[in-house]
PABABA-839120 format. One record per residue (C-alpha): residue number from 1; residue in one letter; x, y, z. Coordinates in Angstrom, 3 decimals. Layout:
N
<atom i="NUM" aa="a" u="X" v="Y" w="Z"/>
...
//
This chain:
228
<atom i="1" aa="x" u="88.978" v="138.445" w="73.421"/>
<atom i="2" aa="x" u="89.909" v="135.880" w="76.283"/>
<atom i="3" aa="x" u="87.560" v="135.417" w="78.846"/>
<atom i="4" aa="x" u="88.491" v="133.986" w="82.416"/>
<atom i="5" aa="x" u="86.981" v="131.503" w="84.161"/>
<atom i="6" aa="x" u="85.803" v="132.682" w="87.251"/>
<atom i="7" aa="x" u="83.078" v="131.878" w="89.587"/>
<atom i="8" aa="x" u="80.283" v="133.761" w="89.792"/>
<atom i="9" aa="x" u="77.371" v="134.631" w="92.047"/>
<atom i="10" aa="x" u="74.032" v="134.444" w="90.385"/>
<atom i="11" aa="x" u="71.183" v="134.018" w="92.666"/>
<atom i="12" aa="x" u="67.457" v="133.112" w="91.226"/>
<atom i="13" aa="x" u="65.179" v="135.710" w="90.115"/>
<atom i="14" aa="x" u="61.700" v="136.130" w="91.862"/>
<atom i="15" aa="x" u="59.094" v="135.262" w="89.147"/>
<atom i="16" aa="x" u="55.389" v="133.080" w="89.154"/>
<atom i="17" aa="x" u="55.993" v="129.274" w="89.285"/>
<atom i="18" aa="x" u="52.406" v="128.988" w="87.516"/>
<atom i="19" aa="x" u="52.690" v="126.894" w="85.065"/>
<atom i="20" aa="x" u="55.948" v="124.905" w="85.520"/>
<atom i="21" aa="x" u="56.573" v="120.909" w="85.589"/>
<atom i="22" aa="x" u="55.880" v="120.310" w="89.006"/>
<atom i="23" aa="x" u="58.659" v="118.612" w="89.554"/>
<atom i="24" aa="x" u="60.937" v="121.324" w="88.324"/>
<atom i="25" aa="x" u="58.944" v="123.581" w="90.869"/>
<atom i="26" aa="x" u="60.301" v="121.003" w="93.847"/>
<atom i="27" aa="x" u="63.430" v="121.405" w="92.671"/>
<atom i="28" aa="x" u="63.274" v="125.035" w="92.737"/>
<atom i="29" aa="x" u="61.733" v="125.324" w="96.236"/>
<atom i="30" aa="x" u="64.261" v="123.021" w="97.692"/>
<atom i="31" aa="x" u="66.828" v="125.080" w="96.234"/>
<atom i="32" aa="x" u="64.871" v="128.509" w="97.217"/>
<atom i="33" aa="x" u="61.869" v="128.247" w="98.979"/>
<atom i="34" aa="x" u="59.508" v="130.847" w="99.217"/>
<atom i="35" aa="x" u="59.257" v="132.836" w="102.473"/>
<atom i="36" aa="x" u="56.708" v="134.632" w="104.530"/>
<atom i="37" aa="x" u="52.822" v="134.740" w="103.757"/>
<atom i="38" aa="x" u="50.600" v="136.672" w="101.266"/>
<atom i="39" aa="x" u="50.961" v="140.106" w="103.713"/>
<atom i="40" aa="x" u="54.639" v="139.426" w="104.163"/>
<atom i="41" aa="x" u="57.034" v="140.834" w="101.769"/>
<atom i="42" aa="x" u="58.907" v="138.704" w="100.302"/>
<atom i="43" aa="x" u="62.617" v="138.152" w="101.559"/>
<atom i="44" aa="x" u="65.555" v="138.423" w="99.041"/>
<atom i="45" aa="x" u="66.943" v="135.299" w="97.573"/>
<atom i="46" aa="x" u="69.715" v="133.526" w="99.359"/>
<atom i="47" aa="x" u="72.710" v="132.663" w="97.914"/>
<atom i="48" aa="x" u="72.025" v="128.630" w="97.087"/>
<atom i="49" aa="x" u="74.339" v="125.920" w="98.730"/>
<atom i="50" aa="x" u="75.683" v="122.851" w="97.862"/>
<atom i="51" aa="x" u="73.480" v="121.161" w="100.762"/>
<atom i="52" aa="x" u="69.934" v="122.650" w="99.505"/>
<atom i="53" aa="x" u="71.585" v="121.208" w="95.663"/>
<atom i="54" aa="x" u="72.009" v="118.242" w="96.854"/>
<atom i="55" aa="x" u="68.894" v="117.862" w="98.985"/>
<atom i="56" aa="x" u="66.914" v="118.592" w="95.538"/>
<atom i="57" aa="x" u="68.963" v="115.855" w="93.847"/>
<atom i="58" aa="x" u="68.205" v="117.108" w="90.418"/>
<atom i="59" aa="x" u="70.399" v="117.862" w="87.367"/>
<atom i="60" aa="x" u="71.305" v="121.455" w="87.549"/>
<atom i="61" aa="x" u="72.715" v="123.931" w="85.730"/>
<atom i="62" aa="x" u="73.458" v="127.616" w="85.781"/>
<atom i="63" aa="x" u="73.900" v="130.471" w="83.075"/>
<atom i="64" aa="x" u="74.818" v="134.057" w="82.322"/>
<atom i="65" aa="x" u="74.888" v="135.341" w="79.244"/>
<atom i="66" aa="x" u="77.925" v="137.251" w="78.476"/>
<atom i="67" aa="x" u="77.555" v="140.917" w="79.130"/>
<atom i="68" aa="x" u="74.413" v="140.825" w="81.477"/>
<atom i="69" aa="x" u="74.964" v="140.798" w="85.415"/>
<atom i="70" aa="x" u="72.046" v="138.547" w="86.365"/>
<atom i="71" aa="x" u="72.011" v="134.699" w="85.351"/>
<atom i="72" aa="x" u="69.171" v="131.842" w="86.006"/>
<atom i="73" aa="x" u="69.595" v="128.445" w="87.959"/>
<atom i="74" aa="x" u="67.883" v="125.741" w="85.637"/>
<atom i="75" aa="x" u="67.335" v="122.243" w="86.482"/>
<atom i="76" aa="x" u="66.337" v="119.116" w="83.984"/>
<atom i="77" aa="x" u="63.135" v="118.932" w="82.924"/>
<atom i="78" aa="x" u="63.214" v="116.385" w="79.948"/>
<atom i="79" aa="x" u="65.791" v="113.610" w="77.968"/>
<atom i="80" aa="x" u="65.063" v="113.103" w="74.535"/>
<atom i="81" aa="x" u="67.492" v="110.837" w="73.597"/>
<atom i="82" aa="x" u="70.340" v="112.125" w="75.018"/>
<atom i="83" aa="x" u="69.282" v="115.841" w="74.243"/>
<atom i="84" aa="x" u="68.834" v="117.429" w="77.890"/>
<atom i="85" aa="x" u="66.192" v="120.699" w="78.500"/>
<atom i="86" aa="x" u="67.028" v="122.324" w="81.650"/>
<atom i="87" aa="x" u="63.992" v="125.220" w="82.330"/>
<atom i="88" aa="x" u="63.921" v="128.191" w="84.576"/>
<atom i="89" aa="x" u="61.099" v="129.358" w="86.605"/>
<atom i="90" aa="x" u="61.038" v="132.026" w="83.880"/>
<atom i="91" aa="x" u="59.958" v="129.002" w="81.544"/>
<atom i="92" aa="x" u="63.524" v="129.695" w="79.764"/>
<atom i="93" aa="x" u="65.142" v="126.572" w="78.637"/>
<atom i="94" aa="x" u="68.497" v="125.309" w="77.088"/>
<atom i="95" aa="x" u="69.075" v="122.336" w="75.510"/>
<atom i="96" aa="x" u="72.847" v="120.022" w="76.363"/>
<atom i="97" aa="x" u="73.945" v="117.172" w="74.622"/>
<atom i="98" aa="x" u="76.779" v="116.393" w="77.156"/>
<atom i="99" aa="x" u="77.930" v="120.177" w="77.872"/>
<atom i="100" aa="x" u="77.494" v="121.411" w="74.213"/>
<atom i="101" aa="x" u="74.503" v="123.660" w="73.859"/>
<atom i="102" aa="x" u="72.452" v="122.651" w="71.117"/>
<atom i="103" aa="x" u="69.669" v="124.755" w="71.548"/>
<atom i="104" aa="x" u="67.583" v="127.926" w="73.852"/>
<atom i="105" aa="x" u="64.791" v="129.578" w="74.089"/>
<atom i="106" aa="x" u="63.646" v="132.785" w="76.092"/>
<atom i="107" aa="x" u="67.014" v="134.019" w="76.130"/>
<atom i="108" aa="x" u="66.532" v="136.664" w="73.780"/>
<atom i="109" aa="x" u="67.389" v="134.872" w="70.706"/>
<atom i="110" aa="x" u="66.980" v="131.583" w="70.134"/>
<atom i="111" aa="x" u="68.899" v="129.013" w="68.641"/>
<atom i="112" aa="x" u="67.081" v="126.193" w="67.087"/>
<atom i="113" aa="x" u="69.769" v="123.846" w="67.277"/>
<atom i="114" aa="x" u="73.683" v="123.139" w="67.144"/>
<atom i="115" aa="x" u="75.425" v="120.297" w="65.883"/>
<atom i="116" aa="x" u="79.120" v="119.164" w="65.436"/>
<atom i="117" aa="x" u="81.394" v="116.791" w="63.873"/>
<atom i="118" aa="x" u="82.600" v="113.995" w="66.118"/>
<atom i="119" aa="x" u="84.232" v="113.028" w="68.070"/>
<atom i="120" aa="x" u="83.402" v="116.258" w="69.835"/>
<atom i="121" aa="x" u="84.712" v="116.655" w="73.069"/>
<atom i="122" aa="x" u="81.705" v="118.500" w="74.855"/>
<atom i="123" aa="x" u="79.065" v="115.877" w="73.920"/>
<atom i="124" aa="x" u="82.008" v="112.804" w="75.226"/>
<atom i="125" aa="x" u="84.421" v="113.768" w="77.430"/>
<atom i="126" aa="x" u="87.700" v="113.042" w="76.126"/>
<atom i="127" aa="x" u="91.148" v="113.453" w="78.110"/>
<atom i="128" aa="x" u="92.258" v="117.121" w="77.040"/>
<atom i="129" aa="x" u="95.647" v="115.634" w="75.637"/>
<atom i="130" aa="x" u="93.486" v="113.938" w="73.255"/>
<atom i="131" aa="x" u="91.070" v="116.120" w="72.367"/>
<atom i="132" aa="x" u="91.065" v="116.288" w="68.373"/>
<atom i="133" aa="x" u="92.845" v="118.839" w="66.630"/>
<atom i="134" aa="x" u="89.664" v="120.701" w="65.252"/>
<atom i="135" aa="x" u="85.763" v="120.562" w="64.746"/>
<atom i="136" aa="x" u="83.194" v="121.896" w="62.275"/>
<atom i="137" aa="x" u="80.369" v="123.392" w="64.357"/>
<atom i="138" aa="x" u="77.141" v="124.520" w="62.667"/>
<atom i="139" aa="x" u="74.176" v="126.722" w="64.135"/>
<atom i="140" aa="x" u="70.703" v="127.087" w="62.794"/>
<atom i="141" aa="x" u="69.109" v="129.975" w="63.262"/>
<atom i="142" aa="x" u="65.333" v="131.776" w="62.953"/>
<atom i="143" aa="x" u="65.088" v="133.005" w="59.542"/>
<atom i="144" aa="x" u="61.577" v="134.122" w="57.585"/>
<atom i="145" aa="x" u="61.800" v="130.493" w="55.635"/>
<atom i="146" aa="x" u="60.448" v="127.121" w="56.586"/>
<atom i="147" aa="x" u="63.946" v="126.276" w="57.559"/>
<atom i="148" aa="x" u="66.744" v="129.015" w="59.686"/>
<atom i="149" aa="x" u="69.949" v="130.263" w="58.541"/>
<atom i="150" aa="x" u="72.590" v="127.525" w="59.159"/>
<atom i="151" aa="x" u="76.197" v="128.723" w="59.848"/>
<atom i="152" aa="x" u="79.305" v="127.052" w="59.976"/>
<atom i="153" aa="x" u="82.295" v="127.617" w="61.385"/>
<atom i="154" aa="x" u="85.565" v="125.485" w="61.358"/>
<atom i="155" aa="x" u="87.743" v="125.379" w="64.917"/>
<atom i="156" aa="x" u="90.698" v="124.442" w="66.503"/>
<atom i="157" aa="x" u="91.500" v="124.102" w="69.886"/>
<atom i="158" aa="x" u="94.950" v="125.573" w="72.236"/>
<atom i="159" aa="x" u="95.160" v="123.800" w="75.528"/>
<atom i="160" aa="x" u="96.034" v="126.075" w="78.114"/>
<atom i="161" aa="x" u="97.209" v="126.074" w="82.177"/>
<atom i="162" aa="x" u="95.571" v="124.071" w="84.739"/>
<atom i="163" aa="x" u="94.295" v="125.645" w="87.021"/>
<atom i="164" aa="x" u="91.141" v="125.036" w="89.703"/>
<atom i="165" aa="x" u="87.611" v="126.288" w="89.499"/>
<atom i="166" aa="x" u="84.992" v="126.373" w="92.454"/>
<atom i="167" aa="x" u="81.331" v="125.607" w="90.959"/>
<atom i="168" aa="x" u="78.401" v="126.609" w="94.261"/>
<atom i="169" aa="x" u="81.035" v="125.569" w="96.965"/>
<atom i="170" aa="x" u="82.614" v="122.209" w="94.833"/>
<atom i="171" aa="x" u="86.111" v="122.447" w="93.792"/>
<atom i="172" aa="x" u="87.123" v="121.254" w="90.335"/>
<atom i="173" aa="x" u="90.243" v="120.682" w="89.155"/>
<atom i="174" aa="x" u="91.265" v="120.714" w="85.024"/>
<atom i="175" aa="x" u="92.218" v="122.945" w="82.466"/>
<atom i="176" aa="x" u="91.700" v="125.714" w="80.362"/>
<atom i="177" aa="x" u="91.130" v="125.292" w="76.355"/>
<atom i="178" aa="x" u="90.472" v="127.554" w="74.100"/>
<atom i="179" aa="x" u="88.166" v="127.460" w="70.659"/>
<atom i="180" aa="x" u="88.906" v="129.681" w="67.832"/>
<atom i="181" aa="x" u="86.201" v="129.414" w="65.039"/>
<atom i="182" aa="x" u="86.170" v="131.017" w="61.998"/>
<atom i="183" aa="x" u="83.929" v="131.018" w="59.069"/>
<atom i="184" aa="x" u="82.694" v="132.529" w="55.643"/>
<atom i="185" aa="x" u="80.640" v="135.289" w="58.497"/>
<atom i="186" aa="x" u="83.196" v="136.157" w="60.998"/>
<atom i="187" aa="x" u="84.915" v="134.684" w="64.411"/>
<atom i="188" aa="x" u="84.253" v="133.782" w="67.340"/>
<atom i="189" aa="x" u="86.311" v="132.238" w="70.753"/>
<atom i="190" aa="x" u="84.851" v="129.569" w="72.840"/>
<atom i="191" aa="x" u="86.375" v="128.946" w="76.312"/>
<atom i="192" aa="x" u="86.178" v="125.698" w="78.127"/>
<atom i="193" aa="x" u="86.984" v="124.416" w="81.842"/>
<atom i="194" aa="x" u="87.995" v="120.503" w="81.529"/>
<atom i="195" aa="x" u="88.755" v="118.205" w="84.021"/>
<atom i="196" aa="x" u="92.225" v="117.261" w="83.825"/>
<atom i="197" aa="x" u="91.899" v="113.333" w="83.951"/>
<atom i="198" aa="x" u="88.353" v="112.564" w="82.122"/>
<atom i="199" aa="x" u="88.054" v="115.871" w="80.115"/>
<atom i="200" aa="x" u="84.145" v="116.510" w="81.583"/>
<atom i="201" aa="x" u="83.508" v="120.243" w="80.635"/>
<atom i="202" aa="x" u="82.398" v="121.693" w="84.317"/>
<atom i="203" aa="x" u="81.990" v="125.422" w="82.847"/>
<atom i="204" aa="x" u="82.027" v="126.705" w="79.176"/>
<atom i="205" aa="x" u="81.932" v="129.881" w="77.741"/>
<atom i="206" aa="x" u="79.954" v="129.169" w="73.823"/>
<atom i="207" aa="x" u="78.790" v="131.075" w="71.262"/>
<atom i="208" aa="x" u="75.040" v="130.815" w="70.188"/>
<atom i="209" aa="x" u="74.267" v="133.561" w="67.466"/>
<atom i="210" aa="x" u="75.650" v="136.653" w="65.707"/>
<atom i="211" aa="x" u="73.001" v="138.468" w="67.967"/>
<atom i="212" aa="x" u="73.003" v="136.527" w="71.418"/>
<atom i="213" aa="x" u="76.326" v="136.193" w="71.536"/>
<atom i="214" aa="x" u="78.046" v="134.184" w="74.184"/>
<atom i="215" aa="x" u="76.567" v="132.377" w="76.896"/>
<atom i="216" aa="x" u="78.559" v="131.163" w="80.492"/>
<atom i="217" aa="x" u="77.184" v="127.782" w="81.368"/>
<atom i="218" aa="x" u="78.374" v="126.229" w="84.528"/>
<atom i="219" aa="x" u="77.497" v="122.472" w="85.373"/>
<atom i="220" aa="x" u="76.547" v="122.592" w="89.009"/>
<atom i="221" aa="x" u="75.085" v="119.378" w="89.171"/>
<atom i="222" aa="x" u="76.048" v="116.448" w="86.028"/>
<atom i="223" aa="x" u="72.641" v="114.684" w="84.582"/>
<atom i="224" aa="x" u="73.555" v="110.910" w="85.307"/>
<atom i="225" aa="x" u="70.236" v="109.378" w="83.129"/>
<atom i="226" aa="x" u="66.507" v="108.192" w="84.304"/>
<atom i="227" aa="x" u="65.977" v="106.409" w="87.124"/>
<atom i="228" aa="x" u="63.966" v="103.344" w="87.139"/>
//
């Protein structure tokens, strides 16, 4: 089943902040910040704006999971060589290497990690008229053993049209490519959005799990590295 690539409006859920890196929780209120006093009900969220983003100036990211109408905003909480945690206020985080996911939790399922042969075009951005003609991708799993169920899937790639995207209010230009992966367990389509002269992913559409199925991740704002 093809899946377009669409913009959507997700808008951050009301939830406790208590116990949440503080400076996630900056982010957050920069982003959203809470309204009225303890006898004041609170207001709805507002739709967030590429100003209040860029005010926070954090990493950000945002994601849906295929088939549910609400998503989460999550900014970057952590680098561990290269490996990226974004958290929610809902203390729900996913895990980029580049704009692969490699791992979540709180989502419903969790994947414990993801890897790939290289080069792999989500973890470096390649120009899509290079991108390699396939990839072996393998996903471990929670399983009742000291190690998950690891499955792998081989996949090749179809370039498609260019065409423009619109991520909170930012315009991105690229083009569509599609992954078709198939293993010993079944099939599955990944859908990405890449720039059309430096091949960053802006939005993807992967696959995490038999059971959680697919997930629509969005980069609203690129992690660039520490700052000194």
């Amino acid at each position: 089943m093809r899946l377009a690539l669409a913009t959507l409006a997700l808008l951050l859920a009301a939830c406790s902040d208590e116990g949440v890196n503080p400076i996630v929780n900056a982010a957050f209120q920069e982003i959203n910040p809470l309204r009225g006093g303890v006898e004041t009900p609170p207001a709805p969220a507002q739709p967030i704006t590429r100003a209040a983003i860029d005010r926070a100036d954090v990493a950000m990211i945002r994601i849906r999971l295929v088939g549910e109408e609400s998503g989460a905003f999550m900014v970057a909480a952590s680098d561990n060589g290269g490996y990226v945690t974004f958290a929610s206020t809902l203390r729900q985080t996913v895990t980029l290497r580049g704009s692969k996911v490699t791992g979540t939790r709180g989502l419903g399922y969790d994947l414990l990690s993801a890897t790939s042969s290289q080069p792999d075009p989500l973890v470096r951005p390649i120009a899509p008229g290079q991108w390699p003609a396939r990839v072996t991708r393998s996903y471990e799993l929670p399983a009742p053993a000291p190690r998950g169920t690891i499955l792998t899937f081989d996949c090749r790639y179809e370039i498609g049209a260019a065409s423009e995207i619109v991520i909170v209010e930012e315009r991105h230009r690229g083009v569509e490519i599609s992954e078709y992966c198939s293993g010993p367990t079944g099939n599955f389509e990944n859908l990405h959005f890449a720039d059309l002269r430096t091949g960053f992913v802006w939005r993807s559409i992967q696959w995490l799990g038999p059971q959680q199925g697919l997930l629509d991740l969005q980069i609203v704002l690129p992690y660039t590295g520490r700052r000194g």
